[in-house]
N, C-alpha and C positions, 0 to 999 in steps of 0.2 A: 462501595466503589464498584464491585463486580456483580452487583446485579441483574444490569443485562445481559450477559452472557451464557444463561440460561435462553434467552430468546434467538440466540447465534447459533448455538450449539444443538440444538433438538436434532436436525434432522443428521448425526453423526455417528462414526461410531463408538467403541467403549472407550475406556480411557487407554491409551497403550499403542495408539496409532504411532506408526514413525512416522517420524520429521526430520527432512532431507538438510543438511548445512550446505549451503552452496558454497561457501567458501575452501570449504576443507573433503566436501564429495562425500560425507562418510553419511550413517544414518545412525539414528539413536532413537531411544524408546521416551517418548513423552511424559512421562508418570506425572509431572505435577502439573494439577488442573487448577488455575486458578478460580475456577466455580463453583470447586468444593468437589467431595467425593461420589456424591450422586448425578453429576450435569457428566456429561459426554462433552468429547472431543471431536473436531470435523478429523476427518481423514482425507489425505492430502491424495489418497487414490479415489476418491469419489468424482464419481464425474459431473456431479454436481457443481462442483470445485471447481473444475477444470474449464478453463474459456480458450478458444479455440480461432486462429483466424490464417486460415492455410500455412504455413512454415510456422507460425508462434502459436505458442502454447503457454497459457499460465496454468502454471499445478501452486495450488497450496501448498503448503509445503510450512505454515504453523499458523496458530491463533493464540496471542498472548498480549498482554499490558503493552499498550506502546511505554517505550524505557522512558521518554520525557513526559509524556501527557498521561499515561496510564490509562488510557482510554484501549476496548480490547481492539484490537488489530491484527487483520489480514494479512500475511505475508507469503506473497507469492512468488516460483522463481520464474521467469522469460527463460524457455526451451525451445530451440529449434527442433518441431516435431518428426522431421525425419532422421537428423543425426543425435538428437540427443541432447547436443551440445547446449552449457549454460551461458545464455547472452544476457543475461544481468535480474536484475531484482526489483521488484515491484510493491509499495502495500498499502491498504485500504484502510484508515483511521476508521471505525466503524461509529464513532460517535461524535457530538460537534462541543466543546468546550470554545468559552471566548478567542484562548491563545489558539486552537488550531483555528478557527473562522478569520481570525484577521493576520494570525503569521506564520502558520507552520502549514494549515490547509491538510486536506481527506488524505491526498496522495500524496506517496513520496517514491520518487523512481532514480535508477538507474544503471545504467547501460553499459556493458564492459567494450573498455576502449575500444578493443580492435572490432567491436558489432557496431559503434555506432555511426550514423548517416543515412541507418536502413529505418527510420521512423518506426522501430522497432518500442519505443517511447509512448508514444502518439498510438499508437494501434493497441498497444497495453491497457493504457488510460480507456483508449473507446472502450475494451473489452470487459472492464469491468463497471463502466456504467448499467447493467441490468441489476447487478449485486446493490451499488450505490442505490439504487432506484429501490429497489426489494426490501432496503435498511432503513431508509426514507430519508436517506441525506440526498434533501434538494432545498435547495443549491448545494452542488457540491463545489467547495474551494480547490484551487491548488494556487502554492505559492511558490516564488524563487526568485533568487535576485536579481536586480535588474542586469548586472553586466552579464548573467547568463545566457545571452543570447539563442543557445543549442536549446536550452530548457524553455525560454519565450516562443522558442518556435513549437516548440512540441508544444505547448497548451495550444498554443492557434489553429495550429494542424487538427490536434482533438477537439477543438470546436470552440476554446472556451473564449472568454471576454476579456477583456484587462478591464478592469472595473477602475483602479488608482493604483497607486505605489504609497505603502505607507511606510513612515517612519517605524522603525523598532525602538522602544524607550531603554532610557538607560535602565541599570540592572537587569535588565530581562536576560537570562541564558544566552541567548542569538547574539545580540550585545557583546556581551562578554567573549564569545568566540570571532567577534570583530565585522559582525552582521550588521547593519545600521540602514537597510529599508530593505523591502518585499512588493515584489510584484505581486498583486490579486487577481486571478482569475476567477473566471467565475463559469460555471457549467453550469 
């Protein structure tokens, strides 16, 4: 299951990097790698990492199993680079299974109430397209629900397509948390 992630992880450093929790501010030591004890971890101060576009700033800030598709994944926080402050959360599916291509999609974003309206969203998404491009997710998906209107605008802003709206089948997770279609973008 975690086999690529040796391919993510090369150019990082040892295992032991902190990783910032945006919700709680604090930092903690990373120790468990899921690539085993010889692959490295990225470090969330490499500026590698870091994408840049005057006021916003994405810092890494972890690389781990997405928690539904287990697929590894980028987690970035949205920082306004001259105060500091955390304007919401961003992350990069790094690989493509059926359910993320037709319902859950690469990216998943967002934006803390009192930041948004600033396309703070939309300028995330561009910024990590060179990443997306470098992993070789092309097409990259993003999805959301249709009465999302905030979220439809931000794929169109970042460039993407609505491709269709699809159904979510019964039993699927989405489903059950009372999800029943998906808009498809497409980048």
């Amino acid at each position: 299951m975690y086999g690529d992630w040796n391919q993510y992880t090369k150019a990082a450093t040892p295992v032991g990097a902190i990783r910032r929790d945006p919700q709680r501010g604090s930092q903690r030591d990373t120790h468990r790698n899921p690539a085993g004890p010889q692959a490295r971890v990225m470090n969330p101060h490499d500026s590698e990492f870091e994408f840049r576009d005057g006021e916003l700033t994405l810092c890494l800030t972890s690389l781990e199993p997405h928690r539904t598709h287990g697929v590894p994944t980028c987690h970035f926080a949205m920082v306004h680079a001259q105060s500091g402050e955390l304007l919401g959360n961003i992350n990069l599916r790094t690989a493509s299974t059926f359910d993320l291509f037709l319902y859950s999609g690469h990216i998943g974003y967002e934006v803390s109430e009192k930041h948004r309206g600033r396309r703070y969203a939309a300028r995330s998404v561009r910024l990590l397209f060179p990443l997306a491009k470098r992993l070789g997710l092309d097409p990259l998906w993003i999805t959301c629900d249709p009465e999302n209107l905030a979220s439809r605008r931000t794929c169109e802003i970042a460039g993407g397509k609505l491709v269709e709206i699809v159904n979510v089948p019964d039993g699927h997770a989405m489903r059950r948390m009372g999800i029943h279609r998906k808009c498809r973008y497409r980048f």
